[in-house]
Biopython code that builds the backbone (N, CA, C, O; Angstrom):
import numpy as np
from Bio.PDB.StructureBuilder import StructureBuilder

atoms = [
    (1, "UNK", "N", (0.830, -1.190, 0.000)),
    (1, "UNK", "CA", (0.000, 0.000, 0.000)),
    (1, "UNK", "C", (0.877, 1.257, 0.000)),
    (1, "UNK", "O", (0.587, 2.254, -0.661)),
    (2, "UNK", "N", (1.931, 1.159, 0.752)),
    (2, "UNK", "CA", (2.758, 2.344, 0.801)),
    (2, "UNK", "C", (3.395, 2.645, -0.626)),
    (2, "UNK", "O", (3.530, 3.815, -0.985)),
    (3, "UNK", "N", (3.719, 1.767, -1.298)),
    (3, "UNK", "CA", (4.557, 2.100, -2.453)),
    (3, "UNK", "C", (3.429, 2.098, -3.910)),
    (3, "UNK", "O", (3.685, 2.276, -5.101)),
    (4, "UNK", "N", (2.128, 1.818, -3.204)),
    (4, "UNK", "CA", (0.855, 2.016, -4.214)),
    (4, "UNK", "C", (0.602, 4.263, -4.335)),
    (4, "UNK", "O", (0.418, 5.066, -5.249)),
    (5, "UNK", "N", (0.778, 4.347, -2.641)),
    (5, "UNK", "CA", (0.721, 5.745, -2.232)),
    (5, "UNK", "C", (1.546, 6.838, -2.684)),
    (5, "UNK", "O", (1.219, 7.986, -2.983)),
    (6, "UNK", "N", (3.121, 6.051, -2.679)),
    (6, "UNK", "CA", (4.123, 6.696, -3.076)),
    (6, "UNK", "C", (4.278, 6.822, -4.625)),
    (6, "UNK", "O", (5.142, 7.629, -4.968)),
    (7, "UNK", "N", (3.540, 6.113, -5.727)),
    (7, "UNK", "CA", (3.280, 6.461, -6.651)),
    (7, "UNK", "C", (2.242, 6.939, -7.219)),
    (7, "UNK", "O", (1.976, 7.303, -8.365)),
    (8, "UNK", "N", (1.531, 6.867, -5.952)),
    (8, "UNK", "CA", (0.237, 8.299, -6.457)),
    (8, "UNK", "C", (0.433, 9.655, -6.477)),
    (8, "UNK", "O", (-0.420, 10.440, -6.894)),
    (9, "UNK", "N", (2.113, 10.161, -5.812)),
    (9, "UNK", "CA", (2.316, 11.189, -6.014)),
    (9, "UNK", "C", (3.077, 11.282, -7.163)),
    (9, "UNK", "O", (2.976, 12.342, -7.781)),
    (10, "UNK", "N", (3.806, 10.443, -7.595)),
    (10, "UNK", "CA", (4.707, 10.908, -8.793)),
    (10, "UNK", "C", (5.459, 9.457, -9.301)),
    (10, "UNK", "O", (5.955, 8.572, -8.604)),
    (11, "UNK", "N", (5.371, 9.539, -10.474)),
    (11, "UNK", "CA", (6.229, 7.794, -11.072)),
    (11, "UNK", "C", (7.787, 7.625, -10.371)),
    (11, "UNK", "O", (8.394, 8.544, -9.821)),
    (12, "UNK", "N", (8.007, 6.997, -10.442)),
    (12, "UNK", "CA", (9.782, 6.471, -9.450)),
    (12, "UNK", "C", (10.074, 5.615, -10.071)),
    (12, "UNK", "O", (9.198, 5.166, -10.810)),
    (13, "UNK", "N", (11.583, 4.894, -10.087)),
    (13, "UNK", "CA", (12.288, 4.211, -10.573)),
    (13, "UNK", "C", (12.065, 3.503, -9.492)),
    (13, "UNK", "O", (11.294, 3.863, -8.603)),
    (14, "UNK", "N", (12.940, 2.092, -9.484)),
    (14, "UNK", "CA", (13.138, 1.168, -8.552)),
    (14, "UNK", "C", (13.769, 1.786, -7.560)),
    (14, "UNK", "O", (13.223, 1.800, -6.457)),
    (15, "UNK", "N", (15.230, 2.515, -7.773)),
    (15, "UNK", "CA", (16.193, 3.294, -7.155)),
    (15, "UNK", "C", (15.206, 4.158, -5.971)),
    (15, "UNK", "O", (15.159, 4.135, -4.742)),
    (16, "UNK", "N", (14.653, 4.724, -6.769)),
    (16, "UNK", "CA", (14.040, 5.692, -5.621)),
    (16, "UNK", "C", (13.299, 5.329, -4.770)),
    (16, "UNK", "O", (13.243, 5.910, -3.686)),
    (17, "UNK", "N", (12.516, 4.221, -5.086)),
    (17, "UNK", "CA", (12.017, 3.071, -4.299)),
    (17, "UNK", "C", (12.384, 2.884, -3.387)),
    (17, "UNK", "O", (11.747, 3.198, -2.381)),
    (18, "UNK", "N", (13.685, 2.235, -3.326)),
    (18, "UNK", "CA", (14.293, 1.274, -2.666)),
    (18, "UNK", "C", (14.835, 2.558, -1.374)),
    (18, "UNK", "O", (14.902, 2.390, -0.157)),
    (19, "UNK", "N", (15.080, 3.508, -1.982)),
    (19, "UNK", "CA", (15.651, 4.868, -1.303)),
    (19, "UNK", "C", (14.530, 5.563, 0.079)),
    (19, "UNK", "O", (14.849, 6.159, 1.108)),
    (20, "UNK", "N", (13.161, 5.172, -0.457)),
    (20, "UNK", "CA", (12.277, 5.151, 0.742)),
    (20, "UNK", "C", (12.011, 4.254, 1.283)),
    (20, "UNK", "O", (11.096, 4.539, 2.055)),
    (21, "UNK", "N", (12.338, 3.035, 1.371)),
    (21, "UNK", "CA", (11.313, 2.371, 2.165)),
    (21, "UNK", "C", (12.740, 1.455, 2.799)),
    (21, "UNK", "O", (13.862, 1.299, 2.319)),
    (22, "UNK", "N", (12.077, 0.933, 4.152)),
    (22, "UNK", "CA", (13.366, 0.007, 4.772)),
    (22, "UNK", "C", (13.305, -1.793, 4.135)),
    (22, "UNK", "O", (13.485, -2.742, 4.898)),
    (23, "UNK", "N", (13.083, -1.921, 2.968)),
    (23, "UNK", "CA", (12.975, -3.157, 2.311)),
    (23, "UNK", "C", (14.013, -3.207, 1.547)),
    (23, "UNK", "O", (14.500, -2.265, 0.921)),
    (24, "UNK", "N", (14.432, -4.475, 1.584)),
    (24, "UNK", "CA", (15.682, -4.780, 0.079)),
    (24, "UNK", "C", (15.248, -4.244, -1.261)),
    (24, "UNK", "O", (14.082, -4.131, -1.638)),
    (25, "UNK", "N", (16.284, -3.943, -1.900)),
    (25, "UNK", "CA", (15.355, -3.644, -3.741)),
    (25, "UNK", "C", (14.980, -5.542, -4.416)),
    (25, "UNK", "O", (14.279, -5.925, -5.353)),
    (26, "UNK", "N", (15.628, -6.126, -3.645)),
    (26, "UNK", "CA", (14.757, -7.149, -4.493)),
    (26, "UNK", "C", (12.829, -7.544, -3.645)),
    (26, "UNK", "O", (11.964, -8.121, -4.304)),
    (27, "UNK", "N", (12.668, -7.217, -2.645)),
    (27, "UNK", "CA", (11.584, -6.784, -2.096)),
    (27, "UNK", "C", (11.135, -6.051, -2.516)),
    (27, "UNK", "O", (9.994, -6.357, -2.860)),
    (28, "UNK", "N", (11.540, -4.614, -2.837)),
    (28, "UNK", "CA", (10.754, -3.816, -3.948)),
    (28, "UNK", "C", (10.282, -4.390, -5.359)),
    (28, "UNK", "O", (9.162, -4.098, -5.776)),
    (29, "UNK", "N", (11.096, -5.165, -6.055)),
    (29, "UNK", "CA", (11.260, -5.810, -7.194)),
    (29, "UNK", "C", (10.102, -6.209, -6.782)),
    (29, "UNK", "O", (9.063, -5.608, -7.056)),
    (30, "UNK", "N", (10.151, -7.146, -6.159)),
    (30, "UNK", "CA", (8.685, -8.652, -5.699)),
    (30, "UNK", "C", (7.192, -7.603, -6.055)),
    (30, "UNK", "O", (6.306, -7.746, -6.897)),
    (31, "UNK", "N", (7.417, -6.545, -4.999)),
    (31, "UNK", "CA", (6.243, -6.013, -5.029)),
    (31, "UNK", "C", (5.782, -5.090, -6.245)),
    (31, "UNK", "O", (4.580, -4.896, -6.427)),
    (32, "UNK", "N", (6.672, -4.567, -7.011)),
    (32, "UNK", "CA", (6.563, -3.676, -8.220)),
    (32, "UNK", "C", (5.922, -5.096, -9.352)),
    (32, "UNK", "O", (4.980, -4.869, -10.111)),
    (33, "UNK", "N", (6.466, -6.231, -9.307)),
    (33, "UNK", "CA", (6.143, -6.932, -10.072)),
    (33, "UNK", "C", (4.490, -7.587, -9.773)),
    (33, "UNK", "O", (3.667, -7.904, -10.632)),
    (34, "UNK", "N", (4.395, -7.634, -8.794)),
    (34, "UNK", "CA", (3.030, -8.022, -8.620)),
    (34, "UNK", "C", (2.058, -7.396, -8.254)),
    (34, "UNK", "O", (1.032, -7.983, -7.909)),
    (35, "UNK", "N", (2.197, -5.701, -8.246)),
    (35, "UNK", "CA", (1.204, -4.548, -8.941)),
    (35, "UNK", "C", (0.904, -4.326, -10.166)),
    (35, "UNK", "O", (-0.161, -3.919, -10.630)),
    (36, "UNK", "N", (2.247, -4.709, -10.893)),
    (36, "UNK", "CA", (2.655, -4.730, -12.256)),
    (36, "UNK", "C", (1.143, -5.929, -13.146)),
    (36, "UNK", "O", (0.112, -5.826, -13.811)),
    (37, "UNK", "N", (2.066, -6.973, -12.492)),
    (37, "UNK", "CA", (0.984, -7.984, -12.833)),
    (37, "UNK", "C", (-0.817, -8.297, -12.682)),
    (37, "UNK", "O", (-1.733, -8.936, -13.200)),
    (38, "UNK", "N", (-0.511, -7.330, -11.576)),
    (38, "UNK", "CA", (-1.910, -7.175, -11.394)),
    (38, "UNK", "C", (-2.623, -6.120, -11.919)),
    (38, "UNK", "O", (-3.718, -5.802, -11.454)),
    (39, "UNK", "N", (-1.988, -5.412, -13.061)),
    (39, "UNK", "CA", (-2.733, -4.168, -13.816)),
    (39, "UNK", "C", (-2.681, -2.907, -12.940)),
    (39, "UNK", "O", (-3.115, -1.803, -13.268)),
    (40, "UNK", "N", (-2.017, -3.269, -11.640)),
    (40, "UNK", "CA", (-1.917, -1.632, -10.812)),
    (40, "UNK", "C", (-0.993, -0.506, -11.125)),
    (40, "UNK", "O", (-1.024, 0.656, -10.719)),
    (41, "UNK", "N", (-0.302, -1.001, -11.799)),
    (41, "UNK", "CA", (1.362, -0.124, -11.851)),
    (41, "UNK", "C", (1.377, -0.918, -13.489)),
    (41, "UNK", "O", (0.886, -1.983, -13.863)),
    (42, "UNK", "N", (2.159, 0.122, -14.204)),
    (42, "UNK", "CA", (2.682, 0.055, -15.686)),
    (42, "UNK", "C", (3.695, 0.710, -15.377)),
    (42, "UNK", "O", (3.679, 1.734, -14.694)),
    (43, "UNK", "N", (5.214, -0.116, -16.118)),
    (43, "UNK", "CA", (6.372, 0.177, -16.233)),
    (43, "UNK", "C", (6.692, 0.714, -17.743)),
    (43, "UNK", "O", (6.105, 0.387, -18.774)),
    (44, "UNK", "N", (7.860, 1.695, -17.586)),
    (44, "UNK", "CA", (8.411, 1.906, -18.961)),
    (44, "UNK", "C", (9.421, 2.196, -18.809)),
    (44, "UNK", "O", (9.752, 2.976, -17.916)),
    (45, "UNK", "N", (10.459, 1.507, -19.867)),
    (45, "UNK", "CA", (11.848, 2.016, -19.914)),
    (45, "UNK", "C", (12.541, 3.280, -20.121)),
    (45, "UNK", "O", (12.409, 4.021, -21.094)),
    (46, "UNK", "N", (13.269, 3.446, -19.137)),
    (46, "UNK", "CA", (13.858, 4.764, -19.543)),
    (46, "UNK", "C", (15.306, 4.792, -19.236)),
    (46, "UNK", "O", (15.797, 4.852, -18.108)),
    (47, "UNK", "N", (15.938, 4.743, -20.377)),
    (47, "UNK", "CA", (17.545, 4.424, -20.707)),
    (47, "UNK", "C", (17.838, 3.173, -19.794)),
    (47, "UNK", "O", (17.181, 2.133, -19.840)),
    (48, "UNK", "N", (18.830, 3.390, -19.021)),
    (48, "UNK", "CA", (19.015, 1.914, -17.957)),
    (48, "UNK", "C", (17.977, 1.445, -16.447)),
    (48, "UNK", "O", (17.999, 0.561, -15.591)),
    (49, "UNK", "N", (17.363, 2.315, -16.695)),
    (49, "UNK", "CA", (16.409, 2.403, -15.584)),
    (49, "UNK", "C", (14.844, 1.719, -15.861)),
    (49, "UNK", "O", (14.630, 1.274, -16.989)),
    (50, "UNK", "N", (13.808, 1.645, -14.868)),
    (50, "UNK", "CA", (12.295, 1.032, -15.550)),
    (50, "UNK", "C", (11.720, 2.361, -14.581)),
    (50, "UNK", "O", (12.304, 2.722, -13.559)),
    (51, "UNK", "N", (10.636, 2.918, -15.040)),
    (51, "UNK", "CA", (10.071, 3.966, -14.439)),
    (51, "UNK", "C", (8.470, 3.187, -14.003)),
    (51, "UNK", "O", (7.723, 2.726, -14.867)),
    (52, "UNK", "N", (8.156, 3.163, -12.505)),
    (52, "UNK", "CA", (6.929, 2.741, -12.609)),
    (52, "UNK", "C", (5.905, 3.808, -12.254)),
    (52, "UNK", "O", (6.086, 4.697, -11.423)),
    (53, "UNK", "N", (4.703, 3.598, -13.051)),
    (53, "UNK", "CA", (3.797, 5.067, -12.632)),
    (53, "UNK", "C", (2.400, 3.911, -12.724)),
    (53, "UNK", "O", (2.177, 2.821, -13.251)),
    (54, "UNK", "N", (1.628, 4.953, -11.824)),
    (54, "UNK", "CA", (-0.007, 3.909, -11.030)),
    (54, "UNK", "C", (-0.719, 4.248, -12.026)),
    (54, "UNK", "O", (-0.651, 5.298, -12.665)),
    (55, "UNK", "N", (-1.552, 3.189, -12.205)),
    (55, "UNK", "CA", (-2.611, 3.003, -13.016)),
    (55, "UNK", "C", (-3.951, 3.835, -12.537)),
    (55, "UNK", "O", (-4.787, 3.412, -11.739)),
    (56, "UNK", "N", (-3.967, 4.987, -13.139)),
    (56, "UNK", "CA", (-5.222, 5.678, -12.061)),
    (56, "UNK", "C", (-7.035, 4.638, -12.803)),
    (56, "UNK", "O", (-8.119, 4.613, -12.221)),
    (57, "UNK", "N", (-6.885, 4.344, -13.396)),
    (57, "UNK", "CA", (-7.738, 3.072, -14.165)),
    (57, "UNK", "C", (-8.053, 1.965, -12.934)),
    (57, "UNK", "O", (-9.178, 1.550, -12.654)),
    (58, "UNK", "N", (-6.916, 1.620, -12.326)),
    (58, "UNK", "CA", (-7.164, 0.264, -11.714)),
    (58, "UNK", "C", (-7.111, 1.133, -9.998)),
    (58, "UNK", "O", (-6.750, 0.513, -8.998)),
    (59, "UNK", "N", (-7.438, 2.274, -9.964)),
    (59, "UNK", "CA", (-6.946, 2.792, -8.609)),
    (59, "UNK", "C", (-8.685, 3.166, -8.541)),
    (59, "UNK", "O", (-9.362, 3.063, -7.519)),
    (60, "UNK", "N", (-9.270, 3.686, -10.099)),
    (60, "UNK", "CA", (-10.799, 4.077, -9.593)),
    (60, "UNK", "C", (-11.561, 2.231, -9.656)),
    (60, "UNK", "O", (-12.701, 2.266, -9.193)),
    (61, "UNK", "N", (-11.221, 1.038, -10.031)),
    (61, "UNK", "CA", (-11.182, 0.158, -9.814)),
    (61, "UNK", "C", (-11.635, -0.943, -8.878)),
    (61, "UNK", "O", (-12.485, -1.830, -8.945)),
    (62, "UNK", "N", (-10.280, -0.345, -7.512)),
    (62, "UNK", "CA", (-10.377, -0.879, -6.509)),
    (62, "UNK", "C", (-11.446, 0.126, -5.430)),
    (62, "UNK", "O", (-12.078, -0.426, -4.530)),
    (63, "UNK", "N", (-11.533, 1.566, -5.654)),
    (63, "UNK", "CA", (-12.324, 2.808, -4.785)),
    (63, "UNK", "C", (-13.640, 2.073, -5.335)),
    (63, "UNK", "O", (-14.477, 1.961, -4.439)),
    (64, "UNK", "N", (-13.976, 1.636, -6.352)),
    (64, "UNK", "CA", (-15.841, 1.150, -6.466)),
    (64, "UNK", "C", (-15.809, -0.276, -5.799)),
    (64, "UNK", "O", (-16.795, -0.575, -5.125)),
    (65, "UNK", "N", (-14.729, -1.239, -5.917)),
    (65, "UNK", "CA", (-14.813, -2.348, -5.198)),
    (65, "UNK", "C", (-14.925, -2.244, -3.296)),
    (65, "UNK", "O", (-15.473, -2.833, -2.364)),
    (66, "UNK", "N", (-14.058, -1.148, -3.530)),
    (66, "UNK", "CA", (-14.079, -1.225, -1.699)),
    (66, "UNK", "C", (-15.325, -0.171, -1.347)),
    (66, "UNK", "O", (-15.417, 0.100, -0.150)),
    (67, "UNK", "N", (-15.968, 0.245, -1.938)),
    (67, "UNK", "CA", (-16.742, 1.310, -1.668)),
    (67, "UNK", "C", (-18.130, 0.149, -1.804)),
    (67, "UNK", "O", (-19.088, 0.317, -1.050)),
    (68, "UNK", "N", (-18.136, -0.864, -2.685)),
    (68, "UNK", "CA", (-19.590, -2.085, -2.602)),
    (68, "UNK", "C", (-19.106, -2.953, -0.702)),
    (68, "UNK", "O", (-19.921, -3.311, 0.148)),
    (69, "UNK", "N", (-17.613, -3.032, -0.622)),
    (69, "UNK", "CA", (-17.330, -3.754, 0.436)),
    (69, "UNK", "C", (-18.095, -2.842, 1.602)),
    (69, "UNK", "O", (-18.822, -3.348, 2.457)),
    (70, "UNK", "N", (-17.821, -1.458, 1.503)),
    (70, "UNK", "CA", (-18.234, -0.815, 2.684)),
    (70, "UNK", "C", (-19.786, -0.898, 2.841)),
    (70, "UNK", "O", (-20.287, -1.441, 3.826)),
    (71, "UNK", "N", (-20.566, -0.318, 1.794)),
    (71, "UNK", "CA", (-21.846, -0.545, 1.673)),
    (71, "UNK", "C", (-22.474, -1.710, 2.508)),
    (71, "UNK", "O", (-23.473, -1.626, 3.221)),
    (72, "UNK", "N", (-21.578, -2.985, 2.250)),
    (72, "UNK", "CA", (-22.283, -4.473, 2.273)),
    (72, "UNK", "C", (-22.082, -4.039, 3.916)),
    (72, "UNK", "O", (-23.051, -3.891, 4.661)),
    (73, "UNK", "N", (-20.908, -3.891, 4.283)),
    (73, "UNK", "CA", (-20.827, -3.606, 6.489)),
    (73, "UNK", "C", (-21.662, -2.886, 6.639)),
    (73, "UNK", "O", (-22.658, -3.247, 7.265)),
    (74, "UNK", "N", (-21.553, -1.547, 6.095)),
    (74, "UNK", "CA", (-22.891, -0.957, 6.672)),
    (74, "UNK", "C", (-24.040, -1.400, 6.528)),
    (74, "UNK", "O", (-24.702, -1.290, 7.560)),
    (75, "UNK", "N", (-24.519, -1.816, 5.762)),
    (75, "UNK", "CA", (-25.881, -2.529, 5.500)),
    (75, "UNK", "C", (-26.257, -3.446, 6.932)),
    (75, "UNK", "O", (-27.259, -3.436, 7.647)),
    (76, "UNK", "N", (-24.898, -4.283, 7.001)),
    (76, "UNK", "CA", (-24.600, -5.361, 7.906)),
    (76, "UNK", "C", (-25.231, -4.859, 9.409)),
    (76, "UNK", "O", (-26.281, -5.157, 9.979)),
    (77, "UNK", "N", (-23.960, -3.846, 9.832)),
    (77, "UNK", "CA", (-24.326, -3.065, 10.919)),
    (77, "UNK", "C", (-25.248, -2.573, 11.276)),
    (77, "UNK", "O", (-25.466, -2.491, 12.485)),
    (78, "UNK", "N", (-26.022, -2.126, 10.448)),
    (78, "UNK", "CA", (-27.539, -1.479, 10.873)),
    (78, "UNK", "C", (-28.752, -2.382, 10.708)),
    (78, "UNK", "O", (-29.846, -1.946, 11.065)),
    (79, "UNK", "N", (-28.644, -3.670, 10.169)),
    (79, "UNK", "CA", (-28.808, -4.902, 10.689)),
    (79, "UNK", "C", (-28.746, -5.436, 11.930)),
    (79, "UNK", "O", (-29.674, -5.987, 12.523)),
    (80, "UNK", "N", (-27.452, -5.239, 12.383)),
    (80, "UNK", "CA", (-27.450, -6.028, 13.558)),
    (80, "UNK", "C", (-27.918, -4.594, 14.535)),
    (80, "UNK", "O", (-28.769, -4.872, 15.380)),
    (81, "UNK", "N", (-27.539, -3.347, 14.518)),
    (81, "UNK", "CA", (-28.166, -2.425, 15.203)),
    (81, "UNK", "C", (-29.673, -2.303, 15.656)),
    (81, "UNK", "O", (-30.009, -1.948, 16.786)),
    (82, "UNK", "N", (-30.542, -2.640, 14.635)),
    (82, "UNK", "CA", (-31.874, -3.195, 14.578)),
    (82, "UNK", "C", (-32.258, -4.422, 15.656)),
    (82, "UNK", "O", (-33.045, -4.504, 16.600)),
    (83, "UNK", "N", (-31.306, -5.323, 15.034)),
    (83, "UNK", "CA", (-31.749, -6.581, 16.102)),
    (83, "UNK", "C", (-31.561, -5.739, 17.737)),
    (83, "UNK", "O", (-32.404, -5.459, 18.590)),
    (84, "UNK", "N", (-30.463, -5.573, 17.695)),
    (84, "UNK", "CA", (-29.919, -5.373, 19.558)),
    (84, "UNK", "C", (-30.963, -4.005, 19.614)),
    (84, "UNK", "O", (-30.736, -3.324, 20.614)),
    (85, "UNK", "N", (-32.093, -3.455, 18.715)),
    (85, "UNK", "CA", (-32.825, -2.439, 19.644)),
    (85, "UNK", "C", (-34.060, -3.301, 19.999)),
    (85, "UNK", "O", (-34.747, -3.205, 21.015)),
    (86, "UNK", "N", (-34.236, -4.315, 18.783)),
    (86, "UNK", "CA", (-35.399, -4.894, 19.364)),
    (86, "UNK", "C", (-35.464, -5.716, 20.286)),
    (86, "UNK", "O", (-36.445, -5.959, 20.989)),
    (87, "UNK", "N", (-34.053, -6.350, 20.342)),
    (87, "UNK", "CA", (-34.139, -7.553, 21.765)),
    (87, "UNK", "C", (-34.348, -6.440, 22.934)),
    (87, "UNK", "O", (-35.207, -6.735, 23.764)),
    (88, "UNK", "N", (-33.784, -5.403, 23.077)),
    (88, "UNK", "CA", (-33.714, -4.046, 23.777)),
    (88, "UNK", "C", (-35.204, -3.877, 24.534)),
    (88, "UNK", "O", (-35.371, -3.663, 25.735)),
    (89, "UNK", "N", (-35.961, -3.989, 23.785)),
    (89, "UNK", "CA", (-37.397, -3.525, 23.434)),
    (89, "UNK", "C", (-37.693, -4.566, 24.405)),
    (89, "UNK", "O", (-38.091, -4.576, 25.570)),
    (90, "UNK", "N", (-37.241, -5.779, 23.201)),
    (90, "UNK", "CA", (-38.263, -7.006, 23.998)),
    (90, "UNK", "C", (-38.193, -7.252, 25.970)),
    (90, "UNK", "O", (-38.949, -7.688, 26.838)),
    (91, "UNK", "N", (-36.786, -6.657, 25.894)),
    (91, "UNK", "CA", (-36.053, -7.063, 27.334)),
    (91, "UNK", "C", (-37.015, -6.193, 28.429)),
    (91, "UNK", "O", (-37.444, -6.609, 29.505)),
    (92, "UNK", "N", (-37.222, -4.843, 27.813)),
    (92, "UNK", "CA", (-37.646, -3.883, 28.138)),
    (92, "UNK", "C", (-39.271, -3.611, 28.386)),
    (92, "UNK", "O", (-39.845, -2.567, 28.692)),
    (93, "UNK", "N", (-39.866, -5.131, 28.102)),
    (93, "UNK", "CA", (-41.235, -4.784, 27.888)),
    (93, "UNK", "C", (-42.610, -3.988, 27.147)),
    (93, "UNK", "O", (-43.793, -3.774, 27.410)),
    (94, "UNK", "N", (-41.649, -3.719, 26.086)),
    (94, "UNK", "CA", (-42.699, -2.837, 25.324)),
    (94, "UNK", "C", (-43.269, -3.131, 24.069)),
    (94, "UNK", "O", (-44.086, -2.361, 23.567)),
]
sb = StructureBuilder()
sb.init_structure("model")
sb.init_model(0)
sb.init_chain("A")
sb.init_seg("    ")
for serial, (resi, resn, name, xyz) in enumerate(atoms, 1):
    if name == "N":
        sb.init_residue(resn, " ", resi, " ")
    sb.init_atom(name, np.array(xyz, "f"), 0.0, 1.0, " ", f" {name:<3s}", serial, name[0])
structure = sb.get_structure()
């Protein structure tokens, strides 16, 4: 997530990567590759370097997926909020 964040401000090389975070660059590698792979991050070459920049495509993506996830809890919650007023009720005699 952090290095999803850190390229929401601006594309980075591996180098610069590796320059923030307390992980090995082949740990960076791991994880650049399997954002990569997962359509989150697109790489492009630039001279000896790979530049990775975020997919703002797969970023509005995951905001409608987690935004149905939230929906479904809340839904959930005020579900179960319901029940615990009516046992409430029931406890309560009314």
């Amino acid at each position: 997530m952090q290095i999803v964040e850190t390229l929401a401000a601006g594309d980075r090389s591996v180098n610069d990567l590796v320059g923030l975070f307390s992980i090995s660059q082949p740990a960076i590698s791991r994880h650049l590759r399997l954002l990569r792979d997962s359509g989150v991050v697109e790489v492009e070459p630039a001279g000896k370097q790979r530049i990775y920049k975020l997919r703002p495509e797969a970023v509005s993506e995951f905001a409608g997926w987690a935004e149905r996830i939230r929906m479904t809890w809340d839904a959930r919650f005020d579900a179960l909020g319901a029940h615990l007023d009516h046992l409430k009720e029931q406890r309560d005699g009314r």
